[in-house]
PLY file of the C-alpha trace (Angstrom):
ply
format ascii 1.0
element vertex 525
property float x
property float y
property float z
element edge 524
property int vertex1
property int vertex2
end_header
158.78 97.18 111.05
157.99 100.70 111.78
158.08 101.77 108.18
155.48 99.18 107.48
152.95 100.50 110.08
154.04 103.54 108.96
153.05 102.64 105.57
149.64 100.59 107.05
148.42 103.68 108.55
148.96 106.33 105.65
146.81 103.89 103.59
144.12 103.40 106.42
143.81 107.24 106.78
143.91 107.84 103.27
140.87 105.21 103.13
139.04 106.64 106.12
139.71 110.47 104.32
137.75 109.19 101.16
135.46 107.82 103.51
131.95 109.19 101.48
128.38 109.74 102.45
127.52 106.94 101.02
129.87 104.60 103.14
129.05 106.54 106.35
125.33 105.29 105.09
126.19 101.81 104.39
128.17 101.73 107.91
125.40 102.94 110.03
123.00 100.85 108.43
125.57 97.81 108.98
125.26 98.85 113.09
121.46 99.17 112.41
121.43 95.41 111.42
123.68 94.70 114.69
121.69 96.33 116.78
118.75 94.20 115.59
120.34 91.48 116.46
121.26 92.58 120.14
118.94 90.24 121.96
120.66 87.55 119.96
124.06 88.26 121.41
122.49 88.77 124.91
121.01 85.71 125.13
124.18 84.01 123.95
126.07 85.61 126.88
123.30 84.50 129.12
123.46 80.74 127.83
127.62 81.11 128.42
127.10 82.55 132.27
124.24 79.80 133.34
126.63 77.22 132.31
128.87 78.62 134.02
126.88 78.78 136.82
125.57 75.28 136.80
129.45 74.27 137.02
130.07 76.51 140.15
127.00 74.64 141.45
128.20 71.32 141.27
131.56 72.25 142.80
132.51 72.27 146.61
136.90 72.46 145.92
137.90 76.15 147.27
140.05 76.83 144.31
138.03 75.67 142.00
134.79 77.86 143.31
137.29 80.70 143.67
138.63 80.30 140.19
134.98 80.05 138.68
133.66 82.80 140.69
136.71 85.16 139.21
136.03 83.60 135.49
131.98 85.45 136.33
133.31 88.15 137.75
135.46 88.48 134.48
132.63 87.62 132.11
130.20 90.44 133.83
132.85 92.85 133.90
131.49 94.56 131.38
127.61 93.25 131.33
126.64 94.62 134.84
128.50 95.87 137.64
126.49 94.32 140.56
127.29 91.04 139.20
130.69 91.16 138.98
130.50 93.13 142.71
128.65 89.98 144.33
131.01 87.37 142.63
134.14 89.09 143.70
133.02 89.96 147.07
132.18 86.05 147.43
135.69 85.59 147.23
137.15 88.17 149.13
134.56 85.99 151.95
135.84 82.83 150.84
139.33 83.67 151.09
138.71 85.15 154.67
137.26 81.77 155.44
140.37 79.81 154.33
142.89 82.55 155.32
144.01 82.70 151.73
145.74 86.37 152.52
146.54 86.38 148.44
143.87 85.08 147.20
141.86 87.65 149.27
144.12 90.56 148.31
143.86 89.40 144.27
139.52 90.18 145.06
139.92 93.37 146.80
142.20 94.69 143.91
140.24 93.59 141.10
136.98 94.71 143.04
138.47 98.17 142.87
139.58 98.00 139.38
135.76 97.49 139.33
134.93 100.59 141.02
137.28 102.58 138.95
135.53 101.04 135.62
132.00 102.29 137.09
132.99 105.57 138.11
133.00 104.88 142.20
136.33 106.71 142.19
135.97 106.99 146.37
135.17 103.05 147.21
138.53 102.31 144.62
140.65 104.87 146.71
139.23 103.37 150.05
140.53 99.91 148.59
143.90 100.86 147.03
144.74 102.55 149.96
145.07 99.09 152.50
147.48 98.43 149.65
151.14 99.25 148.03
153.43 97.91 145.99
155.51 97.21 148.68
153.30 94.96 150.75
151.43 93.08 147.71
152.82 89.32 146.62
155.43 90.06 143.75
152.71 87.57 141.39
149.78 90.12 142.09
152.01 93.61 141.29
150.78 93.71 137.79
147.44 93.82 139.04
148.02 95.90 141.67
150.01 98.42 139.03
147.03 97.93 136.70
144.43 99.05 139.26
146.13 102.09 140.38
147.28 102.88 137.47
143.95 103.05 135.70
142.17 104.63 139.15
145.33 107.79 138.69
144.06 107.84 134.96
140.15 108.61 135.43
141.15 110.85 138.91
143.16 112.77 136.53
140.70 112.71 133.64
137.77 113.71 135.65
139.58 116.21 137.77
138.61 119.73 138.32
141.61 120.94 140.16
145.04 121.58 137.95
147.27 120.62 141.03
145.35 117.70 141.25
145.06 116.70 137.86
149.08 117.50 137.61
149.56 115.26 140.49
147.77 112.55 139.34
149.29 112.93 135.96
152.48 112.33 137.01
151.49 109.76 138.82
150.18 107.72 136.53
153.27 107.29 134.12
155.13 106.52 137.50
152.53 104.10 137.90
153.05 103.20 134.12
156.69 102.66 133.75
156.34 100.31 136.68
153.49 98.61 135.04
155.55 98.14 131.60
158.21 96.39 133.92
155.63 93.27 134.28
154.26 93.42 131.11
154.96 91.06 128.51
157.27 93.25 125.09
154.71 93.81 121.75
151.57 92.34 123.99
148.32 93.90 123.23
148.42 95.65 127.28
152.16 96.65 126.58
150.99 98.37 123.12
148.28 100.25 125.08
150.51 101.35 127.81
153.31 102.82 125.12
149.70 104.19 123.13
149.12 106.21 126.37
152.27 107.32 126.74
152.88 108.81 123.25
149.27 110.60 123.91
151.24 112.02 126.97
153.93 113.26 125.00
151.54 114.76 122.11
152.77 111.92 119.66
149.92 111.14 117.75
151.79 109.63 114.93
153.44 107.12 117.24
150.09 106.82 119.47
148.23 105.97 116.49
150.77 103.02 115.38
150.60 101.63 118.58
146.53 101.41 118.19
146.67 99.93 114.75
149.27 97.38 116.76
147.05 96.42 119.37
144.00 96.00 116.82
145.92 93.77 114.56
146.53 91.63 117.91
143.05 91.22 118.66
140.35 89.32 117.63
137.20 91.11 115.68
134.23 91.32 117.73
136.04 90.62 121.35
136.24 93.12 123.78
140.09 94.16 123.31
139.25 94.85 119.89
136.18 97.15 120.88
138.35 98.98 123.05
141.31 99.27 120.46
138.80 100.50 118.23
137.74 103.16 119.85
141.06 104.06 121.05
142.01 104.61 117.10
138.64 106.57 116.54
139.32 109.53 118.74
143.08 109.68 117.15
140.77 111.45 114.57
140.53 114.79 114.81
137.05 116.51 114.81
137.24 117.39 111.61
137.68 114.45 110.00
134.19 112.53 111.33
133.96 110.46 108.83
137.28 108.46 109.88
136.05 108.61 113.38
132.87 107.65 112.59
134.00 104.45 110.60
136.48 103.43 113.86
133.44 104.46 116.68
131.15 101.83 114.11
133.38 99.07 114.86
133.82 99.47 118.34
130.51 99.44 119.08
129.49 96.53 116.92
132.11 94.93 118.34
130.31 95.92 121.48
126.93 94.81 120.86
128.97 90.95 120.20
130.02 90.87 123.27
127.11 91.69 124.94
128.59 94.92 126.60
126.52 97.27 128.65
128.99 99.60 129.79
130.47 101.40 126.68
131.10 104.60 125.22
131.45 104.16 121.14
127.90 103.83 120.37
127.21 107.09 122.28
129.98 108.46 120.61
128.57 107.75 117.14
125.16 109.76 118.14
127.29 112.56 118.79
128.52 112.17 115.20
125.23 111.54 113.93
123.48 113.96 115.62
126.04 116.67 114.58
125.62 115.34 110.74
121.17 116.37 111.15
120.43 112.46 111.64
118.62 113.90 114.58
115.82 110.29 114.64
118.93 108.29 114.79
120.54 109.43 117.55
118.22 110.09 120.20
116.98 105.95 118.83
120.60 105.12 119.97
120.89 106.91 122.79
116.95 106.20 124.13
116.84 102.75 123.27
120.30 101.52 124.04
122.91 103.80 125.46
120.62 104.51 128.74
119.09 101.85 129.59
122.40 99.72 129.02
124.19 102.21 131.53
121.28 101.81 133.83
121.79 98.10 133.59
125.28 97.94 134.23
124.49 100.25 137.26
127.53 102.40 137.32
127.45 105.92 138.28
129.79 107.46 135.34
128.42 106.49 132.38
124.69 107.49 133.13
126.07 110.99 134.10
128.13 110.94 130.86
125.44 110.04 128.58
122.28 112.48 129.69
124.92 115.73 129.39
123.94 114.56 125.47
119.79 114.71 126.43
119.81 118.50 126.47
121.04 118.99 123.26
118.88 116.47 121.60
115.63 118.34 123.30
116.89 121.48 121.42
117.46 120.04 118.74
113.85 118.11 118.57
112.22 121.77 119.53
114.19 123.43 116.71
113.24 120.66 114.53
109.40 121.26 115.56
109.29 125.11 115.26
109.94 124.07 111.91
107.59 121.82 111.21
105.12 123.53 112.75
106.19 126.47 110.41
106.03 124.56 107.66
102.84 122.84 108.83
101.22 126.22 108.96
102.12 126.68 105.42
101.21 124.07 104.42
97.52 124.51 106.20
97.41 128.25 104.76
98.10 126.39 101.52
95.69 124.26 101.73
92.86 126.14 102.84
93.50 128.48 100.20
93.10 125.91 97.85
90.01 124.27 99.68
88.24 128.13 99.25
89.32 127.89 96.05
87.95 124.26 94.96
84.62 125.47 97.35
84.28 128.75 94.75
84.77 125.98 91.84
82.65 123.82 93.28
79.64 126.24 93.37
80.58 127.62 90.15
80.37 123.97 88.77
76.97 123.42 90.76
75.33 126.37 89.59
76.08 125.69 85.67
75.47 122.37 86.50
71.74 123.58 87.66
71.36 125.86 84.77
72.47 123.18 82.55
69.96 120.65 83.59
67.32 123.46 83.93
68.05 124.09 79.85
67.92 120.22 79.21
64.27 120.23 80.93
63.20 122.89 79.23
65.02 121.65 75.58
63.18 118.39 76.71
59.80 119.91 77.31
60.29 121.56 74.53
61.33 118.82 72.07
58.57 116.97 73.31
55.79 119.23 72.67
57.61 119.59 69.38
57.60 115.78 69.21
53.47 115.75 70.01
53.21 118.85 67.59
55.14 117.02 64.84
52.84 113.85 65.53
49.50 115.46 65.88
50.37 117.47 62.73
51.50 113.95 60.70
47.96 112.05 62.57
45.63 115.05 61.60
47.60 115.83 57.77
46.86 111.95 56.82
43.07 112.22 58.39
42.47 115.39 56.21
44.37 113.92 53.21
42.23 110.66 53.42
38.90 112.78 54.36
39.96 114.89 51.57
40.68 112.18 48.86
37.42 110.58 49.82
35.27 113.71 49.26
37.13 113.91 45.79
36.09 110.20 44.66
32.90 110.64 45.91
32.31 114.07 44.39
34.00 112.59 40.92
31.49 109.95 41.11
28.78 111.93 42.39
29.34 114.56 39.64
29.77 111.56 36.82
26.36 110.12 37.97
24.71 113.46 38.08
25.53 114.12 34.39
24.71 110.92 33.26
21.10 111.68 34.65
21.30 115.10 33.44
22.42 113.74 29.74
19.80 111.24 29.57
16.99 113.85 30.33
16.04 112.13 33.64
16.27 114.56 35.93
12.80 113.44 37.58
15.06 110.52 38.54
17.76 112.64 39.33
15.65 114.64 42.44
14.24 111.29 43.43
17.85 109.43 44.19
18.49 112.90 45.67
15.81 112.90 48.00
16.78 109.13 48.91
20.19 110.03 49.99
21.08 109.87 53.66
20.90 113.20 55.98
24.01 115.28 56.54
23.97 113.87 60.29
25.33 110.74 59.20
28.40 112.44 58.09
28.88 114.34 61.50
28.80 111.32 62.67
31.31 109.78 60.82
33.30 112.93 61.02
32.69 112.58 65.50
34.42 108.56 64.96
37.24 109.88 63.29
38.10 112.37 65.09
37.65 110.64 68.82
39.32 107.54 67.48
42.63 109.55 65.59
42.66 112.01 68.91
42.51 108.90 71.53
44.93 107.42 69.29
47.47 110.25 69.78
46.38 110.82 73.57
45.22 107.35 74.72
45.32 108.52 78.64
44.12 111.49 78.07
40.29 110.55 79.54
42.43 109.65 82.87
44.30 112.82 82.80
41.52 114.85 82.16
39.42 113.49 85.14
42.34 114.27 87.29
41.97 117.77 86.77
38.34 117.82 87.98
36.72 117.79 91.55
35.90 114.49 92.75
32.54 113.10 92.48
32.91 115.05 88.59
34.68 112.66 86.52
33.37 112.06 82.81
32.67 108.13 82.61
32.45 107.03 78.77
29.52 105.41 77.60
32.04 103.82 74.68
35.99 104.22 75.27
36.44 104.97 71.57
34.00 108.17 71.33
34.51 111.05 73.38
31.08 113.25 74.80
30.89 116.51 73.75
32.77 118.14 76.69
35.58 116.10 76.09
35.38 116.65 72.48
35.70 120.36 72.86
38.58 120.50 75.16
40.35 118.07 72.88
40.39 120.68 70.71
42.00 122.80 73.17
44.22 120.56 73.53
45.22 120.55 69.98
45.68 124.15 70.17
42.30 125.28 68.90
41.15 128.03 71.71
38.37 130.04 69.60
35.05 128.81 70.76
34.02 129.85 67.44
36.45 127.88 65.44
35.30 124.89 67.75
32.07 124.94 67.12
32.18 125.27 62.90
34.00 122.18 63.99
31.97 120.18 65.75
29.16 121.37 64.10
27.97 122.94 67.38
26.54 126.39 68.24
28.71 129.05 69.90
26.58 129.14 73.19
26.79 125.01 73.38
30.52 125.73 73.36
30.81 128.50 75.66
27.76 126.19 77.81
30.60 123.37 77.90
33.73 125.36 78.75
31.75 127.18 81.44
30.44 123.94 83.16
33.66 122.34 83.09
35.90 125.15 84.76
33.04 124.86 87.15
34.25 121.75 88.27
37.88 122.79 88.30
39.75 120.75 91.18
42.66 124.08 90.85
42.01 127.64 89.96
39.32 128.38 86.63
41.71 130.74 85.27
44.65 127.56 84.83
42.82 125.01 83.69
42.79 125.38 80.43
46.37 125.61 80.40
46.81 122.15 82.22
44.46 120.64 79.73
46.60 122.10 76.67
49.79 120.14 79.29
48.50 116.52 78.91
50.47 114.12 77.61
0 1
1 2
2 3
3 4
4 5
5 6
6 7
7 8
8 9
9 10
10 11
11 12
12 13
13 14
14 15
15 16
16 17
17 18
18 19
19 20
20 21
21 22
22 23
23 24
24 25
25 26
26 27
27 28
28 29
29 30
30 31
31 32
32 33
33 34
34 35
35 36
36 37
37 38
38 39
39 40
40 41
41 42
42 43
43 44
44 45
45 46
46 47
47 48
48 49
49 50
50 51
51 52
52 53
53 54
54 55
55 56
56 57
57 58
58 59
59 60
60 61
61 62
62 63
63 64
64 65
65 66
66 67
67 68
68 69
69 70
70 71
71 72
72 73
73 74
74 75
75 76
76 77
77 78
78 79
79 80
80 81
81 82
82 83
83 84
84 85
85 86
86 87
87 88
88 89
89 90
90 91
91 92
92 93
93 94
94 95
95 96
96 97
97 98
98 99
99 100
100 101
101 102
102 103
103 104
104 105
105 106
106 107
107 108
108 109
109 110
110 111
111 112
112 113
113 114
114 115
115 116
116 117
117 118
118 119
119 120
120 121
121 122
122 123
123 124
124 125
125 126
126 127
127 128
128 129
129 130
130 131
131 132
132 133
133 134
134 135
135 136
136 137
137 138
138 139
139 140
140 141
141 142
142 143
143 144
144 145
145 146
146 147
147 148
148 149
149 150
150 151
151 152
152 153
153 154
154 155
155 156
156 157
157 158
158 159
159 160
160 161
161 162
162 163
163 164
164 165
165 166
166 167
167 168
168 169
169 170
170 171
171 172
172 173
173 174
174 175
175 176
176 177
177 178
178 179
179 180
180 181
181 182
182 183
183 184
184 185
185 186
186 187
187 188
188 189
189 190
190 191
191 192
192 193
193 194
194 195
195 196
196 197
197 198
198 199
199 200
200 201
201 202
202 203
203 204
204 205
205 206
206 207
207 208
208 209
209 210
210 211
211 212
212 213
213 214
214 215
215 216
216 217
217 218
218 219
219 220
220 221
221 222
222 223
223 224
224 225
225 226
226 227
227 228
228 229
229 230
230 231
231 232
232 233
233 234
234 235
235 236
236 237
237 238
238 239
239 240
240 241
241 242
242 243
243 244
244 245
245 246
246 247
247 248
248 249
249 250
250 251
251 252
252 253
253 254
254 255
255 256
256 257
257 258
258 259
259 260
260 261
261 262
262 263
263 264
264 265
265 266
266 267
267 268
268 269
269 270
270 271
271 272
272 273
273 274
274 275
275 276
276 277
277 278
278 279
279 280
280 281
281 282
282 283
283 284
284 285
285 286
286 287
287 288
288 289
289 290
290 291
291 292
292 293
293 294
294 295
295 296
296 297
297 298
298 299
299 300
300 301
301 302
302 303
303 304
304 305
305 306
306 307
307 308
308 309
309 310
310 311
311 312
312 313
313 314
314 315
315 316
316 317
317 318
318 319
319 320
320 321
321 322
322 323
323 324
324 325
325 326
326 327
327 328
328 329
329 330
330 331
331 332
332 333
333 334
334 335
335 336
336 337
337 338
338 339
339 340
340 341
341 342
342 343
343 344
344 345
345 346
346 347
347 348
348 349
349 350
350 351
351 352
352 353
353 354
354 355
355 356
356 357
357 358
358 359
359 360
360 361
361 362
362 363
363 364
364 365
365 366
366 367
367 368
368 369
369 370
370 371
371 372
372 373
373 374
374 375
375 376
376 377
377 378
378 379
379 380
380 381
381 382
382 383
383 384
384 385
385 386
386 387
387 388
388 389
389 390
390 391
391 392
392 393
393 394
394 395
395 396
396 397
397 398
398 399
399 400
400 401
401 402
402 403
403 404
404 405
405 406
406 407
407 408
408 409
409 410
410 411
411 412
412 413
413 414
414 415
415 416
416 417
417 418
418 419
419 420
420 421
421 422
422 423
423 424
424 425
425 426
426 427
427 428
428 429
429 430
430 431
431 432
432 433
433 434
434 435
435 436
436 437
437 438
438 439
439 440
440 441
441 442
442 443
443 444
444 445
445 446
446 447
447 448
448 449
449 450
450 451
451 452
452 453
453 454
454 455
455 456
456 457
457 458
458 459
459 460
460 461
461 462
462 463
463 464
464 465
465 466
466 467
467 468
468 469
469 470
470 471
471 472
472 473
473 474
474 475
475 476
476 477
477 478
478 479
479 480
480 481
481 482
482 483
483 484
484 485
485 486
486 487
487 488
488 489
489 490
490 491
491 492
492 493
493 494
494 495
495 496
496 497
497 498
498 499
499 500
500 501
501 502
502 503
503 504
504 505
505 506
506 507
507 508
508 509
509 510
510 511
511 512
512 513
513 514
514 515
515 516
516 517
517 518
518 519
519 520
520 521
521 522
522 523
523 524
């Protein structure tokens, strides 16, 4: 038998050795999901105690009161500590009532196997002392054994003084031996009690068979198997967290099923944890569930155990914010470096963006004067190419006609069909409609625009939209780009000092400055 748990055990800790990151991962996240479900399991051991309770309700039978009242005190054991405090004490009064001296002694110890559990070390002693083995009922000295042997195990644990902690040392595998004596062989407590006494005797190898005894004896998820659990975890040495890590998981899943408040895995694992950089995750354990649990359960040890863990976490959170505030102010230097940058691009951008669109205006402006330039030209080439070919037919005619006449010898007729022809003001005229009518053609608002530019009350009103007065005709030839008053009037057929009359009286009546007028003339569109 031994060489098989021999055997079991080399294979679990060569398993929990090749334990990997990734399993550590997959095992938190498995006591992640548990914890999520903790409310679950609470309100399950809720629905199990208020039945419980309705039963002790209905019954008025001392032993069966007394009976249910222990089976409370048993199932808050481990849920909160005032609870199983008021149930126990209710017996330790009913029994007084009665005079059931055993029934009353069986409270008192187990209340001060309660105190032990919750760390009132003093109210245990004050107990165990009304009491030996000599003057406790022989079917109450495992209990009895049990109490004072687990009160001479956390007195020595929690001891300051060596001749105290010797003392109680020895005493407690006194107490033990006599303990084993009413314990039942290969029982889950009798494998605990030979698990604590290899520990005593630095045999790990043997200590850690006995744990892998007592969890094959218990059932996953109950409270024996939570403790055995983590009784196999912290066979692990430091070194290997992994292992312990695995073992702490169980326990306090195991835990969490049974709806246990008072506990010391799951604060255990945020050591690990925390110790591993998962710094979020174990201050989450310890905040949300460690403390207030231990405040629930109201005992005085584990509370003192657990915030001895707060100060390091604060470091570590500080540390963890220099950091980040480090890196933060990187990452701000960083970024306004680049935002001075992007603000010197920006401009850059804006200004080429101006000068761009100031070059498109002007390339606009530009094309569009050439555009007017290009159509004026194309308007004015086909009126002096039709003006022109008509002067040529009528010349070739005229000329034909003429030598008929002159061929004949009638050139008395000749001066008379000369004297009949029309005067040359006629073909000024004529010359006047085409002109206004091409020009108003090309510049249809140009009337409007030309007004615009004058002082009110001076507006040219035409007599016929399609011919343009004199004043207008003259500055339409400004407009065309013909600026010699000369030029206009040879023309127009007008004399110099009409033209220079007209220009004069206009700029008169300038709504801007004389000097710029002609220049917004030579702008209309």
């Amino acid at each position: 038998m031994r060489k098989l748990i021999a055997l079991f055990l080399a294979a679990a800790a060569a398993v929990s050795a090749g334990c990997s990151a990734d399993d550590s991962g997959t095992l938190v996240a498995g006591l992640d999901n548990t914890l999520l479900l903790k409310q679950t399991y609470d309100d399950s051991f809720n629905d199990r105690v208020d039945a419980l309770r309705k039963v002790l309700g209905r019954e008025n039978d001392y032993v069966s009161v007394f009976h249910l009242n222990e089976r409370l005190a048993e199932e808050f054991r481990s849920y909160s500590f005032d609870s199983t405090k008021m149930y126990l004490n209710r017996n330790i009064s009913l029994a007084q009532e009665v005079g059931d001296r055993e029934g009353m002694t069986s409270a008192e110890i187990a209340l001060a196997m309660e105190y032990v559990q919750a760390g009132s070390y003093s109210d245990a002693v004050a107990i165990m002392d009304k009491y030996s083995a000599g003057n406790v009922p022989g079917k109450l000295r495992k209990q009895y054994f049990e109490a004072a042997h687990t009160l001479a195990g956390e007195m020595m644990f929690y001891s300051s003084d060596l001749q105290i902690y010797r003392y109680q040392f020895s005493r407690r595998n006194t107490l033990r031996d006599s303990l084993l004596k009413y314990t039942s062989k290969e029982s889950y407590g009798w494998y605990d009690l030979n698990r604590e006494a290899a520990l005593s005797a630095k045999d790990s190898v043997s200590a850690r068979e006995f744990t892998s005894r007592m969890i094959s004896l218990s059932e996953p998820g109950s409270r024996d198997y939570a403790r055995a659990c983590y009784y196999y975890a912290i066979l692990f040495p430091d070194s290997d967290s992994d292992s312990r890590l695995e073992w702490l998981v169980r326990s306090a899943e195991a835990d969490i099923k049974c709806a246990t408040k008072d506990y010391a895995a799951l604060n255990d694992v945020a050591m690990i944890l925390f110790r591993k950089g998962d710094i979020d995750r174990a201050f989450r354990y310890v905040a949300d569930h460690c403390m207030p649990d231990a405040l629930f359960f109201n005992g005085k040890l584990r509370p003192w155990q657990i915030s001895r863990f707060f100060p390091q976490l604060e470091r570590a959170y500080e540390s963890r914010q220099e950091k980040q505030q480090k890196v933060m102010m990187c990452i701000v230097l960083a970024l306004t470096v680049l935002l001075v940058l992007l603000i010197v691009l920006i401009v850059k951008i804006f200004t080429h963006h101006l000068a761009l669109s100031r070059a498109n205006r002007e390339l606009k402006s530009l094309n569009d004067r050439l555009q007017d330039s290009e159509k004026i030209k194309e308007e004015y080439l086909a009126l002096f190419l039709g003006m022109m070919s008509d002067n040529i037919n009528t010349t070739r005619k005229y000329k034909n006609h003429v030598l008929k006449y002159l061929r004949r010898g009638n050139d008395k007729y000749l001066i008379e069909e000369i004297e009949l022809l029309p005067p040359i003001e006629d073909d000024v005229h004529q010359f006047y409609k085409m002109f206004d009518e091409t020009f108003l053609n090309l510049f249809p608002d140009f009337v409007e625009q030309f007004n615009a530019l004058l002082a009110d009350g001076s507006a040219i009103i035409l007599k016929d939209p399609d011919v343009l007065t004199p004043e207008l005709r003259i500055f339409a030839l400004i407009r065309l780009g013909v600026t010699d008053s000369g030029k206009i009037a040879s023309l127009l057929h007008y004399s110099s000092n009409t033209v220079y009359n007209y220009r004069a009286k206009i700029k008169n009546k300038a709504r801007g400055p004389r000097d710029s007028f002609e220049d917004a003339v030579r702008a209309i569109r």
